[in-house]
SERO-4910 file (N, C-alpha, C, O; in steps of 0.05 Angstrom, whole numbers):
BEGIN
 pado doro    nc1    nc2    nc3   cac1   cac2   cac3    cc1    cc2    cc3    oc1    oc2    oc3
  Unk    A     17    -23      0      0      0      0     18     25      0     37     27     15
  Unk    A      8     49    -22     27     73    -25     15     85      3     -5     77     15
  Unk    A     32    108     12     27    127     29     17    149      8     22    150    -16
  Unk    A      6    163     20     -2    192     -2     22    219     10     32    228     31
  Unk    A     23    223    -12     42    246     -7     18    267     -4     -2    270    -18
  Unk    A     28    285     23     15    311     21     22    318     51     37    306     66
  Unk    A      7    342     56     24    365     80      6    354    102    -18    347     97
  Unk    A     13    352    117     -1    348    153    -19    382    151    -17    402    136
  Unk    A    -36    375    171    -47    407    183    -33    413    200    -45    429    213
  Unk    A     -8    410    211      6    417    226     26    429    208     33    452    215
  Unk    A     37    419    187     63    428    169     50    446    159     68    463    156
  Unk    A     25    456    149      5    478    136      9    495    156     23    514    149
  Unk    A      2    496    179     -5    521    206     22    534    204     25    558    206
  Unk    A     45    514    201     69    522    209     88    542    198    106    555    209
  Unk    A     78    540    166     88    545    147     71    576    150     83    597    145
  Unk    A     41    573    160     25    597    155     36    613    175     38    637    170
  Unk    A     44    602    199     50    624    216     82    632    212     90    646    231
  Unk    A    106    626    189    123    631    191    126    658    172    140    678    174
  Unk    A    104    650    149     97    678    134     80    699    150     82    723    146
  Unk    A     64    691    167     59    725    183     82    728    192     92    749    184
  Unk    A     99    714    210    121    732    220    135    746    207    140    770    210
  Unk    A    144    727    185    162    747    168    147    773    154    162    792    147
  Unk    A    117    776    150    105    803    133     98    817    165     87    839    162
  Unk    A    101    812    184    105    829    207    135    841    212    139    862    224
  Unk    A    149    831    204    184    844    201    183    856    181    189    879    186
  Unk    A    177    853    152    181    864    130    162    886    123    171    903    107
  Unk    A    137    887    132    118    911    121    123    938    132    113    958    121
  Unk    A    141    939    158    150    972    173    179    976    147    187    999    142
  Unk    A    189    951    133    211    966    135    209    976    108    225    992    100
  Unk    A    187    966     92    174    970     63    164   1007     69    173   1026     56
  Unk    A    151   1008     85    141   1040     98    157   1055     96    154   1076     83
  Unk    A    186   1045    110    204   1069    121    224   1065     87    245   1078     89
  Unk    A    221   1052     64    229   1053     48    211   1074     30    220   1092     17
  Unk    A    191   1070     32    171   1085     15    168   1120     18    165   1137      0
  Unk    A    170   1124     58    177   1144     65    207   1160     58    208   1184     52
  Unk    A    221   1151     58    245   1154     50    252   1162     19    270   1177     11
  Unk    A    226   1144      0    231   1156    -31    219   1184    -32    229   1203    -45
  Unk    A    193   1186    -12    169   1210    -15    194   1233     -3    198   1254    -15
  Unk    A    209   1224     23    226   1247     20    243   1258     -2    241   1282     -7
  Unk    A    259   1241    -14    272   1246    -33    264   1264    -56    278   1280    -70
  Unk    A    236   1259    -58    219   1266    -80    215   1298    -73    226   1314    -88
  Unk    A    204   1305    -57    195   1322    -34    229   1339    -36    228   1358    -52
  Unk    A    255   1333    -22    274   1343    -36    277   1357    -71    281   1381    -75
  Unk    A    276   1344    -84    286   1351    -97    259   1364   -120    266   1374   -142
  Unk    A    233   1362   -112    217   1379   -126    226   1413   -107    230   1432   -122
  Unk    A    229   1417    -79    236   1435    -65    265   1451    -84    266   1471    -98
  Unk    A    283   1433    -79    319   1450    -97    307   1445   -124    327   1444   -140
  Unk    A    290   1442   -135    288   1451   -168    266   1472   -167    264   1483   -189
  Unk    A    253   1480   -154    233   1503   -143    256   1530   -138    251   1553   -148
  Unk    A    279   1524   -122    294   1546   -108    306   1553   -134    299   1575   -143
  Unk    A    329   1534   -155    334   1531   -176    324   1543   -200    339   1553   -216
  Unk    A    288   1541   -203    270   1554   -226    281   1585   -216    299   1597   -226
  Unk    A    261   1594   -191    264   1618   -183    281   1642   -188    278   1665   -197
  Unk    A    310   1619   -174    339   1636   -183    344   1643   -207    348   1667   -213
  Unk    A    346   1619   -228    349   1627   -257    332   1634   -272    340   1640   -295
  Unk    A    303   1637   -266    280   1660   -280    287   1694   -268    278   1713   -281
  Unk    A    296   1698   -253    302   1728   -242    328   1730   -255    332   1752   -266
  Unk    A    346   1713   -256    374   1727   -271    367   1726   -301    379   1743   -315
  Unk    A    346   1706   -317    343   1706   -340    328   1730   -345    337   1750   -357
  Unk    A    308   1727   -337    281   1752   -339    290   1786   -324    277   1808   -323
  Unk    A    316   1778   -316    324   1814   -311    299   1823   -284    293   1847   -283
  Unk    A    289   1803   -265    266   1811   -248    260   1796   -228    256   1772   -232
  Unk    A    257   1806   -205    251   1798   -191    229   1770   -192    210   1770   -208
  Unk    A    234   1744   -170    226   1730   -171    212   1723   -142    222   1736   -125
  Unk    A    197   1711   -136    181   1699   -100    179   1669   -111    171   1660   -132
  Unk    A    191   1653    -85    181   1630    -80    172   1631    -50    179   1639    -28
  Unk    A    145   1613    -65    131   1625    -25    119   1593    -19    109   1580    -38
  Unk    A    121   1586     -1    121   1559     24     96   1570     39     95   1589     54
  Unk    A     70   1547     28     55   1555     28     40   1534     57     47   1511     54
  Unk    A     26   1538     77     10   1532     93    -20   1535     76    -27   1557     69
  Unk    A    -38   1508     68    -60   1517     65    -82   1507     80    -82   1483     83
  Unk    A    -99   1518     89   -114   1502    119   -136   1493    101   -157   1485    112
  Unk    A   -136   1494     83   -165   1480     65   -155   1447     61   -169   1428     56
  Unk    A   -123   1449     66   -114   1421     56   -118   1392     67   -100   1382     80
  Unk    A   -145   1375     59   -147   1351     67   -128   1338     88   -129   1332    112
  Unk    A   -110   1336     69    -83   1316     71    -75   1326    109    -77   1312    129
  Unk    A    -66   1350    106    -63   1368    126    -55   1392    131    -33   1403    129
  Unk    A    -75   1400    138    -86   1429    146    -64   1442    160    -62   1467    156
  Unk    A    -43   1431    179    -29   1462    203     -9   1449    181     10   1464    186
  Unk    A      4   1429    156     29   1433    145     33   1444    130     14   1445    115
  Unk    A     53   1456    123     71   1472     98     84   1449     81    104   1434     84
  Unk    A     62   1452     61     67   1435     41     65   1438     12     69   1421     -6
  Unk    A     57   1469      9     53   1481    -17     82   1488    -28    100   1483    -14
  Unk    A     86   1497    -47    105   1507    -63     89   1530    -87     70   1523   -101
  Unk    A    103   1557    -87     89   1564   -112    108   1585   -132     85   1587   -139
  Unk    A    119   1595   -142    141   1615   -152    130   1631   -175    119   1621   -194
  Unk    A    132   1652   -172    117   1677   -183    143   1698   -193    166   1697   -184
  Unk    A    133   1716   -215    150   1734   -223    143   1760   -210    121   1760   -198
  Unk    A    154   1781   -209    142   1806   -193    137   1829   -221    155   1842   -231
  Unk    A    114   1828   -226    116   1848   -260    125   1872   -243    133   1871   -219
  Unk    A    122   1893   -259    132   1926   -253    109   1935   -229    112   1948   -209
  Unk    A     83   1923   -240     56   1936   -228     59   1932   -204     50   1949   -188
  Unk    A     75   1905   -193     75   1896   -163     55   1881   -162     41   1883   -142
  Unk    A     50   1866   -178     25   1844   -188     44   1819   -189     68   1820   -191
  Unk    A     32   1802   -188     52   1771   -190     46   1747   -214     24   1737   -218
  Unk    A     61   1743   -225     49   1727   -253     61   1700   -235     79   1703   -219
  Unk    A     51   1679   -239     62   1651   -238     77   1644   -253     71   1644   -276
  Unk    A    104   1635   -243    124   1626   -272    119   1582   -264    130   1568   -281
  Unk    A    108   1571   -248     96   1552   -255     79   1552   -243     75   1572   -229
  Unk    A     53   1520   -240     34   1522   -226     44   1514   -191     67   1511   -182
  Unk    A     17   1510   -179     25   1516   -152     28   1483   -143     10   1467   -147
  Unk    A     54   1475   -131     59   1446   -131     49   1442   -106     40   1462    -95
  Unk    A     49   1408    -88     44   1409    -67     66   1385    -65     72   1369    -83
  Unk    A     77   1385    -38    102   1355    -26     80   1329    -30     56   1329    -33
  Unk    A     97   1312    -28     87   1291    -32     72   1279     -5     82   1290     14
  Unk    A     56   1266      0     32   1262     22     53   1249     42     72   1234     36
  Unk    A     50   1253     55     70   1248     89     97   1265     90    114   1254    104
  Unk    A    104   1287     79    125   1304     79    122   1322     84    101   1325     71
  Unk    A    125   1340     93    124   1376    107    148   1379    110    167   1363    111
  Unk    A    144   1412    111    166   1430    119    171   1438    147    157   1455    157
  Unk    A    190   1428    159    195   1430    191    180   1466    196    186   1488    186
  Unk    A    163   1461    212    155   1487    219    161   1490    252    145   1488    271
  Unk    A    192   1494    251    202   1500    273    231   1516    259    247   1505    245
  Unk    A    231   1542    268    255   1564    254    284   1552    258    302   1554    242
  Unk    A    284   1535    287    318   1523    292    318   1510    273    343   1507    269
  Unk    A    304   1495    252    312   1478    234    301   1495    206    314   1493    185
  Unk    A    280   1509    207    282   1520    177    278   1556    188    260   1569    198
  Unk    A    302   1559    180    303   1589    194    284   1611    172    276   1634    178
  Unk    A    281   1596    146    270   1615    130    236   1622    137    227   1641    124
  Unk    A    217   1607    158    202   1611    169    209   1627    203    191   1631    219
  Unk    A    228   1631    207    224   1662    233    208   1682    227    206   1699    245
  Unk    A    200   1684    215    180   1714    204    156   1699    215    155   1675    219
  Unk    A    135   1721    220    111   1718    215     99   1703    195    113   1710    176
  Unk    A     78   1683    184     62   1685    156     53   1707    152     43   1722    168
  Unk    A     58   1710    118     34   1725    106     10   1721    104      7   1697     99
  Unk    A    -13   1733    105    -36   1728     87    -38   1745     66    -31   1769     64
  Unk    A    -49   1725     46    -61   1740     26    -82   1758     26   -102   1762     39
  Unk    A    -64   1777     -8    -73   1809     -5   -100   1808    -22   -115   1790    -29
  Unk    A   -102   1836    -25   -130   1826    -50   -123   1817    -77   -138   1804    -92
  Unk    A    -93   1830    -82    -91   1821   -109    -69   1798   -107    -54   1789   -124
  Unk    A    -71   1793    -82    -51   1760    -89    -66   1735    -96    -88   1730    -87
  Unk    A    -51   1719   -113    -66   1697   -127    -91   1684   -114    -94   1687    -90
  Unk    A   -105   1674   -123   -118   1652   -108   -105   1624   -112    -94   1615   -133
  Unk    A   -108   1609    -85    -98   1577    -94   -115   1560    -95   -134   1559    -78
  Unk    A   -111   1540   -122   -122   1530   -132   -138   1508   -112   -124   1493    -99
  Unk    A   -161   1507   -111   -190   1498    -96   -187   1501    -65   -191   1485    -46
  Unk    A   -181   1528    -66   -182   1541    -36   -182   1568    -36   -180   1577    -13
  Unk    A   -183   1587    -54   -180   1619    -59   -164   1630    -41   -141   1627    -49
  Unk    A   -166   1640    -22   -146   1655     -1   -149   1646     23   -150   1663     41
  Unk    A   -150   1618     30   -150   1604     54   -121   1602     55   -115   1579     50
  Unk    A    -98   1619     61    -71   1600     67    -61   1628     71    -68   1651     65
  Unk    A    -36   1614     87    -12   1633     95     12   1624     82     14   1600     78
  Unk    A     31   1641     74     59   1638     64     74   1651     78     68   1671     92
  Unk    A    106   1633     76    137   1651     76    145   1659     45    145   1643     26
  Unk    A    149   1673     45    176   1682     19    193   1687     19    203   1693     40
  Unk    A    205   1688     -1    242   1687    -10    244   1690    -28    243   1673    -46
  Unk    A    249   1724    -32    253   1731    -63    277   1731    -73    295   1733    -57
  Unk    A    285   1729   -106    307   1732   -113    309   1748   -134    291   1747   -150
  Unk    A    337   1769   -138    333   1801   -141    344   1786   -175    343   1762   -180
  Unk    A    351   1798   -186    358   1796   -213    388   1790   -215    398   1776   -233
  Unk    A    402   1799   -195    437   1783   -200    436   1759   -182    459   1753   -173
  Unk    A    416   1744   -173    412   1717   -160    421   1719   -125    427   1702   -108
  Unk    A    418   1751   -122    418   1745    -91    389   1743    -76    370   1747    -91
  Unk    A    385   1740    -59    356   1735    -38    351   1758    -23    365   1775    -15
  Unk    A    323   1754    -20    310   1770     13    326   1770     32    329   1793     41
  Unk    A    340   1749     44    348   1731     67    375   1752     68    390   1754     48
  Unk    A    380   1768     93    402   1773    103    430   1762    100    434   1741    110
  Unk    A    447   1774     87    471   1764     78    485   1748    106    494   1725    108
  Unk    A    484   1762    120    493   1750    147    495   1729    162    514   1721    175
  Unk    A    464   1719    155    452   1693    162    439   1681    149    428   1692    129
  Unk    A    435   1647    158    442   1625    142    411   1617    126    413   1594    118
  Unk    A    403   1620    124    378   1617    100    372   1585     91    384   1578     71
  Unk    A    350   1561    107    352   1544    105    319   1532    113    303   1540    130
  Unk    A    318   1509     93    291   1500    101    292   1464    107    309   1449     97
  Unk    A    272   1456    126    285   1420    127    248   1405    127    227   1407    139
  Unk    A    257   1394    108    237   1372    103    231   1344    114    244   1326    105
  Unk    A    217   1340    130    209   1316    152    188   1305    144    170   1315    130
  Unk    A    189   1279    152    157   1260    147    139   1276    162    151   1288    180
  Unk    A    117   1280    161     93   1292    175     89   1285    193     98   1263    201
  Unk    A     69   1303    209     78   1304    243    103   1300    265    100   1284    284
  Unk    A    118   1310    264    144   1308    266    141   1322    301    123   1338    305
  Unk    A    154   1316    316    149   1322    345    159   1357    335    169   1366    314
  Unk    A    148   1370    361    151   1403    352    175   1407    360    184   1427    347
  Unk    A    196   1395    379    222   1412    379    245   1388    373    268   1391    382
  Unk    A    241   1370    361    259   1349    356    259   1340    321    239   1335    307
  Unk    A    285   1342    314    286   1341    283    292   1302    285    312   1293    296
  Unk    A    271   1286    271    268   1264    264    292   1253    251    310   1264    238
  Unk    A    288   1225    257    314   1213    245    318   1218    210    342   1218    206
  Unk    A    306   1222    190    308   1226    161    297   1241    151    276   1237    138
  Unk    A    307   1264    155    305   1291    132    318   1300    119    341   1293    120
  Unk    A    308   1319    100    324   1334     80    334   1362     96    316   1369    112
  Unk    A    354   1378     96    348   1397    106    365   1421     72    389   1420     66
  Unk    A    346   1436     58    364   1450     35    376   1479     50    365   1490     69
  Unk    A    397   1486     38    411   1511     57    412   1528     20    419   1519     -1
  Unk    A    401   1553     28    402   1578     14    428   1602     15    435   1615     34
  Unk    A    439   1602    -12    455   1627      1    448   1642     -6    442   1641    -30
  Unk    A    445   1667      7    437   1692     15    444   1705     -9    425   1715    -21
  Unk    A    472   1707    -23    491   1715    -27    484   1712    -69    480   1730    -85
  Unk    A    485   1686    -71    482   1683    -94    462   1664    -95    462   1655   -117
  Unk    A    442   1653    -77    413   1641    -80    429   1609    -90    411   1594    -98
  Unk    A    441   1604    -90    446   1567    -94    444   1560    -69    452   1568    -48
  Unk    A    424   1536    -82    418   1521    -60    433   1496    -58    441   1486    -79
  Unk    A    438   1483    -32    453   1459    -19    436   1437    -19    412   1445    -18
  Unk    A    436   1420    -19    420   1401     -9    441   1370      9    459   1355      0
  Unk    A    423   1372     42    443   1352     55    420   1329     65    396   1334     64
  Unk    A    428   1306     72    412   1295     81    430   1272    106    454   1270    104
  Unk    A    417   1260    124    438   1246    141    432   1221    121    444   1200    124
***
């Protein structure tokens, strides 16, 4: 008489519980991989934003604004700075958009604490009457800016260090998280750095 080949319900359970363990080890570290691209992304849409800015004001002979935008209409989340938008300054003191208005990628913000992005120490702005509306929120939002003059220097005090840092969202309020971007501005001639640990 053959025996039948096949699995016990014990060799089945065993097997089932060795794959939860392992997708219990492996699904945080899939996250903190995924988090880690959205930063990257989040980087480097930010230094090609600083980048447009600078070389539309030395090209265009004119003043340029990139403004870091807080919008509280924003689903995703409302108290983060997660907008991006860069504008030309016509003569009138009117603002044309030199692109549309971007947003970070969903779990990324802009440290809104000044020891780490000093370019928010100021107050927010609100919008004026003739400043833009954003797109499916009209004038629900506050900005920082950072303009750049036509020979590629900045707003930002020659003196001091001009810098913004990008964190996964919700980020404790006085502690900079283990993986961020942080980009450094110079004052001086508007190139931006980009470091990351």
């Amino acid at each position: 008489m053959k025996k039948a080949l096949a699995f016990s319900l014990i060799e089945l359970l065993v097997v089932v519980a060795i794959i939860c363990i392992l997708a219990v080890l492996i699904i945080p570290a899939f996250q903190n991989i995924s988090r880690g691209y959205r930063l990257q992304q989040a980087g480097s849409l930010l230094y090609g934003a600083i980048g447009t800015a600078r070389q539309t004001a030395m090209a265009e002979n004119r003043t340029t604004e990139l403004w870091l935008i807080r919008n509280a209409s924003d689903p995703d989340a409302p108290d983060a700075i997660r907008g991006i938008w860069i504008f030309r300054r016509l003569p009138d003191s009117t603002r044309s958009p030199i692109v549309k208005f971007e947003k970070l990628p969903i779990g990324i913000e802009i440290f809104n604490n000044p020891t780490y992005s000093s370019l928010l120490k100021d107050s927010p702005r609100t919008p004026g009457p003739t400043s833009p509306d954003l797109p499916g929120a009209g004038k629900s939002y506050v900005y920082w800016m950072l303009s750049f003059d036509p020979d590629g220097t900045t707003s930002f005090p020659p003196a001091e260090k001009c810098f913004v840092t990008l964190v996964p969202s919700n980020p404790p309020p006085l502690v900079l998280p283990s993986n961020f971007i942080t980009i450094q501005i110079d004052p001086v001639n508007g190139i931006p750095t980009a470091y990351q640990p």
